[in-house]
C-alpha positions in Angstrom: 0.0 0.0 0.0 1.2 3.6 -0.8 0.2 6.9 0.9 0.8 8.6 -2.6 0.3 11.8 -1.4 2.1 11.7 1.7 4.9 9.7 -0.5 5.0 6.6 2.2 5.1 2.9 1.4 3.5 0.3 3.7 3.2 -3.2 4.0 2.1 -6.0 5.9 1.3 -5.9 9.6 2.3 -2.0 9.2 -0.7 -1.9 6.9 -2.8 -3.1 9.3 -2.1 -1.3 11.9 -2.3 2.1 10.3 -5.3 1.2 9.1 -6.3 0.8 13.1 -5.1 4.2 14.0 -6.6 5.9 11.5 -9.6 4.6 11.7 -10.1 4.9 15.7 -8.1 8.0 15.4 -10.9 9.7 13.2 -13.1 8.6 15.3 -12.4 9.5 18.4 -11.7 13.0 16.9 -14.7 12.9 15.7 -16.6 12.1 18.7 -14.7 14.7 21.0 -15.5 17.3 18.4 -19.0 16.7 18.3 -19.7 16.0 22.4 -18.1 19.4 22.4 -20.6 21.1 20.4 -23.5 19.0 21.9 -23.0 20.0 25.4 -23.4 23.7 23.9 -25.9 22.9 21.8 -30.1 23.2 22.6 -31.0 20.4 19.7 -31.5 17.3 20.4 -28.5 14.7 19.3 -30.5 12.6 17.9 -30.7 14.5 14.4 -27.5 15.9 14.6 -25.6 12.7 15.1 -27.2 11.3 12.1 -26.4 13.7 9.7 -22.6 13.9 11.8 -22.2 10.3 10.4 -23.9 10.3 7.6 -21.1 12.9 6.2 -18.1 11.7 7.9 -18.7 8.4 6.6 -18.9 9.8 2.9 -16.0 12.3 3.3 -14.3 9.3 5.1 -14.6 5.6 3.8 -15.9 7.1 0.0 -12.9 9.8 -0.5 -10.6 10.0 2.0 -9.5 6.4 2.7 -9.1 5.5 -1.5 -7.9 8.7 -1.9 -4.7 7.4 0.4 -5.0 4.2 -0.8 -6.1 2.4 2.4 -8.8 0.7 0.2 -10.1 0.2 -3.2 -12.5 3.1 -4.3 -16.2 1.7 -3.5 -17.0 1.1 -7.2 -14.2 -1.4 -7.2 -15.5 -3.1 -4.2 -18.3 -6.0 -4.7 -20.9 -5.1 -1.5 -20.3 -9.1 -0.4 -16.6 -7.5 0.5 -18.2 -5.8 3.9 -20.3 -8.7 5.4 -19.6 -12.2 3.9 -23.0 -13.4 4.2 -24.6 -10.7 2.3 -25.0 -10.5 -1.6 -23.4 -7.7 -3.8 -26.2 -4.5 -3.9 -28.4 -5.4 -6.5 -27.6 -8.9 -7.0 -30.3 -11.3 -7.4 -28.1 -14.3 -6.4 -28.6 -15.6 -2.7 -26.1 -15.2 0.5 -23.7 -17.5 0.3 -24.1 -20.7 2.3 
């Protein structure tokens, strides 16, 4: 794997493990930034937490992780890829066995 735009290479258990930070790193950022604005905040979380994930997950696991080539872009990544028993979207074929 290759952080092209940082200009770092990375293999192996490395891989994996940077994978781990950033992904509990982002979101425990995440979470402190938006208990912050909460506990200042008169609307209720419920809402706000929604739409919170809803974008970070698109800025996050559709641009920013291909982008540094921690994963393959969505497109390039059959749904069956995220829960083995499940289908690709749109498939008519049944879960695997």
């Amino acid at each position: 794997m290759a952080l092209l735009p940082l200009g770092i290479e990375v293999e192996g258990r490395r891989k994996q493990q940077l994978g781990n930070l950033v992904h509990y790193g982002y979101g425990t950022f995440w979470g402190a930034i938006y208990g912050a604005l909460m506990s200042r905040s008169r609307r209720p979380p419920g809402r706000s937490g929604l739409g919170l994930g809803t974008a970070l997950f698109l800025a996050g696991d559709e641009f920013a992780v291909p982008a540094l080539e921690l994963s393959a872009p969505a497109r390039e990544t059959p749904g069956a890829a995220t829960s083995p028993r499940s289908p690709p979207i749109g498939s008519t074929a049944p879960p695997p066995p």
